[in-house]
C-alpha positions in Angstrom: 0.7 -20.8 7.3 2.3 -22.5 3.9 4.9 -20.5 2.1 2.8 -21.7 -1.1 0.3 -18.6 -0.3 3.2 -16.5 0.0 4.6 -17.3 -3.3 1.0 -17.7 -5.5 1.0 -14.3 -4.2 4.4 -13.6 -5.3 4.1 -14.8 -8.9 0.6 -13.6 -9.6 2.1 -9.9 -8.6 4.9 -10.1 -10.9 2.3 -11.5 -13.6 0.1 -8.7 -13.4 2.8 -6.5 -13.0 4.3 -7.6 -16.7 0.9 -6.9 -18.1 1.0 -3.3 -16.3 4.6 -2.9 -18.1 2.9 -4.2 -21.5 0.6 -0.8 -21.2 2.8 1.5 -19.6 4.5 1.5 -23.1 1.0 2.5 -24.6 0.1 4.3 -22.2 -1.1 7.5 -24.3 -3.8 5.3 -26.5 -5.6 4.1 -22.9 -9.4 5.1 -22.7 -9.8 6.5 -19.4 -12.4 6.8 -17.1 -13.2 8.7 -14.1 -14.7 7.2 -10.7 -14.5 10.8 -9.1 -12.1 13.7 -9.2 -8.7 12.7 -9.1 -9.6 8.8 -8.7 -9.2 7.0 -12.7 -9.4 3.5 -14.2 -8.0 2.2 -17.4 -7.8 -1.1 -19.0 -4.0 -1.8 -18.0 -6.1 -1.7 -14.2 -9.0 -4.0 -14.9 -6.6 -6.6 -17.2 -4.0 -6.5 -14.4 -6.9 -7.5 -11.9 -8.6 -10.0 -14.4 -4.9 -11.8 -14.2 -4.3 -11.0 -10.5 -7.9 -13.0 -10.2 -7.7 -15.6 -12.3 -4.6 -16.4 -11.0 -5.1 -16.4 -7.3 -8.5 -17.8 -7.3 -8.1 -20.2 -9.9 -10.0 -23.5 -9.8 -10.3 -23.1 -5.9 -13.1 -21.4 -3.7 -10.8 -21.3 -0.9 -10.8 -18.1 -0.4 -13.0 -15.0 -1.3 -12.0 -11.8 -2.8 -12.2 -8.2 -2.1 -10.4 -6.4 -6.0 -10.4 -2.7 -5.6 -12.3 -2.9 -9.7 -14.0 -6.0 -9.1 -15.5 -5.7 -6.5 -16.0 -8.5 -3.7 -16.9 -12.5 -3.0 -17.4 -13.8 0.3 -15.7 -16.8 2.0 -15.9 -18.0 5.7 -12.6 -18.6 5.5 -10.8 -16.0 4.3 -9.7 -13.3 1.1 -7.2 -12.3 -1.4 -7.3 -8.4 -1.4 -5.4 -6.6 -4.5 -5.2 -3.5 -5.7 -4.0 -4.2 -9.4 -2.7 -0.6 -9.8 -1.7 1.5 -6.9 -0.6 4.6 -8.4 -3.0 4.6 -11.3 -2.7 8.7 -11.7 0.8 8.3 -12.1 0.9 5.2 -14.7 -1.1 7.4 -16.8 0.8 10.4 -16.6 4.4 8.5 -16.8 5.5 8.8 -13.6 7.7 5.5 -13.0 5.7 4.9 -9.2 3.5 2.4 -9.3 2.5 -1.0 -8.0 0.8 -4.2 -8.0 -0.1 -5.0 -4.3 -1.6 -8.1 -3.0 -2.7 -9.3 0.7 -4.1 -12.4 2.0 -6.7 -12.1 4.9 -7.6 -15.1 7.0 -10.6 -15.8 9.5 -9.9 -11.7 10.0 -6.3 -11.5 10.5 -4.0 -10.0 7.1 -1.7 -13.2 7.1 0.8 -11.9 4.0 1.4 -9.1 1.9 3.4 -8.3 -1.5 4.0 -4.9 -3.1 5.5 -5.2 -6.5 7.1 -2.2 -8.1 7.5 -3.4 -11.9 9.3 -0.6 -13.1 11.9 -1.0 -10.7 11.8 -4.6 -10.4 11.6 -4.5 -6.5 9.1 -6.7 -4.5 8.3 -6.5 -1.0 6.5 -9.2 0.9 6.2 -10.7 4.1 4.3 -13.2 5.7 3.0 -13.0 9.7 5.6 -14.4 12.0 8.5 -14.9 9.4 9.9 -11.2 9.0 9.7 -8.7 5.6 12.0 -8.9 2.2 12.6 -6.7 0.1 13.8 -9.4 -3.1 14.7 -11.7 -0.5 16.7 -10.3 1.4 15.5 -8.7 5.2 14.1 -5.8 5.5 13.9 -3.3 8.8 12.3 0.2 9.4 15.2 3.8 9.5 17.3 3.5 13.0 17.1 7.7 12.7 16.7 8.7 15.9 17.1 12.7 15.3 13.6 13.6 14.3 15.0 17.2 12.9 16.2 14.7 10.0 13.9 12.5 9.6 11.3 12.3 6.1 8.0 11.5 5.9 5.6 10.6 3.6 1.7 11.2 3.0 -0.9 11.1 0.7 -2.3 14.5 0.0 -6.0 14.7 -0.8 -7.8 15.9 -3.8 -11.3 16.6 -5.2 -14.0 16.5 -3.4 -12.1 14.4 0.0 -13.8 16.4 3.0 -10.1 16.7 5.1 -8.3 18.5 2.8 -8.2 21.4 5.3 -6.9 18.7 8.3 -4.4 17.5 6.1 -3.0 20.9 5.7 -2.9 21.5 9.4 -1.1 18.4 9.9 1.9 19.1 7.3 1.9 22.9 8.7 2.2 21.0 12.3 4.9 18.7 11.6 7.6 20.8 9.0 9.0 22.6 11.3 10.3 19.8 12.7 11.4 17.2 10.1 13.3 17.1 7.3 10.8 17.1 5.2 7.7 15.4 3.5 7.0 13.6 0.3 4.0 13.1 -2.0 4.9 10.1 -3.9 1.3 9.3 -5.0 1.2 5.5 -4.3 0.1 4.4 -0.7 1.4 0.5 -0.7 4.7 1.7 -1.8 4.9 4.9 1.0 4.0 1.6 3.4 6.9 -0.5 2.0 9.4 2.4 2.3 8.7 2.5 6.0 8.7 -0.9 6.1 13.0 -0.7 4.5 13.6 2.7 6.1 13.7 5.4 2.8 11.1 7.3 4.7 11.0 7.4 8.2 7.1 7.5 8.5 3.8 7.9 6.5 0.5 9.0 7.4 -3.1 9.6 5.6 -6.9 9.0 6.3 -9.7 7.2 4.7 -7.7 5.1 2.3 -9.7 1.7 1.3 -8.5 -1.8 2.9 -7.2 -2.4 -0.7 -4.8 0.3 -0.9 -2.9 -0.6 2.8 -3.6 -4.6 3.7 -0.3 -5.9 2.1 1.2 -2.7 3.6 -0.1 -3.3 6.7 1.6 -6.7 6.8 5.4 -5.4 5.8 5.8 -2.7 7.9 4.3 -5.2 11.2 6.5 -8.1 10.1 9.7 -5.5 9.3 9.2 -3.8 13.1 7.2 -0.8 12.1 4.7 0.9 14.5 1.1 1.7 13.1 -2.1 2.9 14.5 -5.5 5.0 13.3 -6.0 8.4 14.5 -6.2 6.7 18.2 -4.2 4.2 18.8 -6.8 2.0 19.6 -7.6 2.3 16.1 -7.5 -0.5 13.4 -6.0 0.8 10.6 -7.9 -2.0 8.9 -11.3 -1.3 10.2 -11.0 2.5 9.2 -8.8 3.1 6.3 -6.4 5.7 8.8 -2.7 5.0 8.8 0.0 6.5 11.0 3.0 4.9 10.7 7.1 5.1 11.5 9.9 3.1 12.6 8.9 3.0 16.8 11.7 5.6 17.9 9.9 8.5 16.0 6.7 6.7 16.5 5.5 8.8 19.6 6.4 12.2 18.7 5.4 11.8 15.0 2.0 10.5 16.1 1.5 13.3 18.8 2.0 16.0 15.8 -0.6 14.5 13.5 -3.1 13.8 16.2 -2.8 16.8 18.1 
């Protein structure tokens, strides 16, 4: 596949991530609405995506597109997949975690990903068969092999999610035998930390295809192990994400799924 994908991706991330930084400073004058408990949209989400769009689609009907606010447009071929604003909850409350993140799926197959962290100025991205970056440079999962110190991530749920209860078994399963778990409150970047090895592993159900394709792609390209709640599973096909570097990988999937 052309790098030209790749870096189309690249720049249209860091576009919309600028325009994300242009309302972060303004945050506190954003209308706000409400899809469902917990779940908001602003206009700093639906401009990002208007840029993120107009700038991967273009002229071109190449490929389709599946935009967590816009919804989607088929293609034989293939689709861009963005979420303009992972981490919309805390953009609005001004929490500095937060990212673009942007995937390219081909005749079925998620072909590249990039995470983009404006605040911090840190992109992520990979492209299948060529290996994850963080800025560049190469990226692999935690070599910790002690599980007693190893930290995990998640996404706790909230509202009216049906598995809040399972969630809470699964953290009251696996503490007493880590060092610990953390809530950061944006999915795509949870994935990329895997991916460079600040968390060891990350798990959480029923996420949409939005918030874990360009994920999905760093953490496989950066040596990461992921499965659903089987591992027979396709994280892909049904939004469930266990992941780790592959040392913890066993143990760590046998607390959550047991």
């Amino acid at each position: 596949m052309s790098s030209s994908y790749l870096n189309l991706a690249t720049e249209s991330a860091v576009a919309a991530g600028q325009i994300l930084l242009d309302f972060w400073s303004k945050r506190d004058s954003l209308d706000i609405s409400t899809k469902r408990p917990g779940d908001f949209v602003s206009k700093a989400d639906l401009s990002a995506e208007e840029s993120l769009k107009s700038n991967l689609l273009g002229s071109s009907n190449e490929f389709g597109w599946l935009g967590e606010e816009t919804g989607s447009e088929s293609n034989t071929r293939g689709r861009w997949i963005v979420d303009p604003l992972d981490g919309t909850t805390n953009f609005l409350k001004g929490i500095p975690h937060w990212a673009v993140s942007v995937a390219l799926e081909i005749e079925g197959t998620l072909s590249l990903g990039v995470i983009h962290n404006p605040i911090t100025g840190e992109t992520f991205s990979a492209q299948i068969g060529a290996g994850a970056s963080l800025n560049g440079i190469p990226i692999g999962p935690s070599a910790t092999s002690d599980f007693s110190t190893a930290l995990f991530g998640t996404g706790v749920p909230f509202g009216t999610m049906n598995h809040i209860n399972e969630h809470s078994q699964d953290i009251a399963r696996l503490m007493p035998h880590c060092a610990g778990v953390r809530r950061l409150g944006a999915a795509s970047l949870d994935m990329a930390y895997v991916a460079c090895g600040r968390l060891d592993g990350f798990w959480e159900r029923s996420l949409q295809l939005w918030d874990i394709a360009a994920g999905l792609v760093i953490l496989r390209e950066a040596g990461g192990k992921i499965s659903g709640w089987s591992q027979d599973e396709s994280s892909e096909s049904s939004g469930n994400v266990i992941c780790s570097s592959p040392q913890l990988f066993d143990k760590f999937f046998g607390l959550i799924t047991n």
